[in-house]
C-alpha positions in Angstrom: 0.0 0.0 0.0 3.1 2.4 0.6 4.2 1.9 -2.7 1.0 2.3 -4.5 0.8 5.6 -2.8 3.8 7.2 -1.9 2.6 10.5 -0.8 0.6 8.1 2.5 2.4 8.5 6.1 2.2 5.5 8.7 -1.3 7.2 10.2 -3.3 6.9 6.7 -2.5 3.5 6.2 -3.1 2.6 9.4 -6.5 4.0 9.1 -6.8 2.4 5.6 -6.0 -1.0 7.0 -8.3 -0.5 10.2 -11.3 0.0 8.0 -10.6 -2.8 5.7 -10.6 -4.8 9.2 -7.3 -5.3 9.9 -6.2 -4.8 13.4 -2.8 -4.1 13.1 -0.2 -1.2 15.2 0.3 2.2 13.8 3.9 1.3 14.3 4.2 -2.3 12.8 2.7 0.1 10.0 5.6 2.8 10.1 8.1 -0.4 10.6 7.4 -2.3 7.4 6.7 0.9 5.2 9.3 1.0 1.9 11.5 4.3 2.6 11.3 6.7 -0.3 14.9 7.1 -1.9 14.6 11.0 -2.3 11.8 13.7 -1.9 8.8 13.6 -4.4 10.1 17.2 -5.8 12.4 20.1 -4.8 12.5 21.3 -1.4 12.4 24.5 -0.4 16.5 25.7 -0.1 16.8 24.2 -4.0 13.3 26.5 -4.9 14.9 29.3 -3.0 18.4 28.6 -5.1 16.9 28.5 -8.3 14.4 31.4 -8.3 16.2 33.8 -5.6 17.0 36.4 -8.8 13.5 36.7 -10.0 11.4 37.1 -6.2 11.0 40.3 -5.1 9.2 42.1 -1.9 7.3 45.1 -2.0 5.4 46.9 0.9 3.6 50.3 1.3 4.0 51.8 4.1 3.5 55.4 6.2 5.5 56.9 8.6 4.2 59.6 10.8 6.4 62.2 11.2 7.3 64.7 14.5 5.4 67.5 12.7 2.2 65.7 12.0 2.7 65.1 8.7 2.5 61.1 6.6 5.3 60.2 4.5 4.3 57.7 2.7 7.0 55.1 1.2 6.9 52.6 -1.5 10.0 50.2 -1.1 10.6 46.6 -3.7 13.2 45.0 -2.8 15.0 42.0 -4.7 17.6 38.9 -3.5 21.3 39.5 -5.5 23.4 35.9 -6.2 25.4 37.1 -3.2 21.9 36.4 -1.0 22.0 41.0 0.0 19.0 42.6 -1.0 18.8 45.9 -2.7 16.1 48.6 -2.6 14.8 49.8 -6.3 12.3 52.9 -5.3 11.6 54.8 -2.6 8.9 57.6 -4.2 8.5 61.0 -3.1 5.4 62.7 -1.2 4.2 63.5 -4.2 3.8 61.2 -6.4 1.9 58.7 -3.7 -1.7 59.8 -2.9 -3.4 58.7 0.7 -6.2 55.5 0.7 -9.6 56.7 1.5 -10.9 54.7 4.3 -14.8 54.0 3.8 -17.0 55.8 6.4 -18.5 53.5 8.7 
């Protein structure tokens, strides 16, 4: 059943097998599972490797400042090969208008 379904844990077959009737340990189970040779796909540090150049982060954000005014900032920011991250815009007052909240 393990290798018919690799993707199964030691819990869902042991749930399989107690409703086909068999009464059997969740860790007899675990013990006679085949052992996968690798992971089904990439994990998560080769992902990271391979697409690091193309993610990026963005966030909006405001910052109140001493004299009561917003500043409002737009930053992106984008993973080098050397794993630093550089900033690509910051834009002026200007250019960035406030979000009108609805009035409840």
């Amino acid at each position: 059943m393990s290798v018919e379904n690799p993707l199964w844990g030691a819990p869902r077959i042991h749930g399989a097998l107690l409703k086909l009737g068999f009464a059997i340990a969740q860790s007899s189970v675990a013990k006679y599972m085949v052992k996968r040779r690798g992971p089904p796909s990439q994990g998560w540090c080769t992902f990271l490797r391979n697409h690091a150049p193309h993610i990026a982060a963005m966030d909006l954000f405001v910052v109140p400042t001493i004299g009561f005014k917003l500043l409002y900032a737009f930053v992106i920011v984008r993973l080098n090969r050397s794993g630093r991250g550089s900033v690509f815009g910051a834009p002026s007052y200007g250019r960035c208008m406030p979000i009108r909240r609805p009035k409840t």
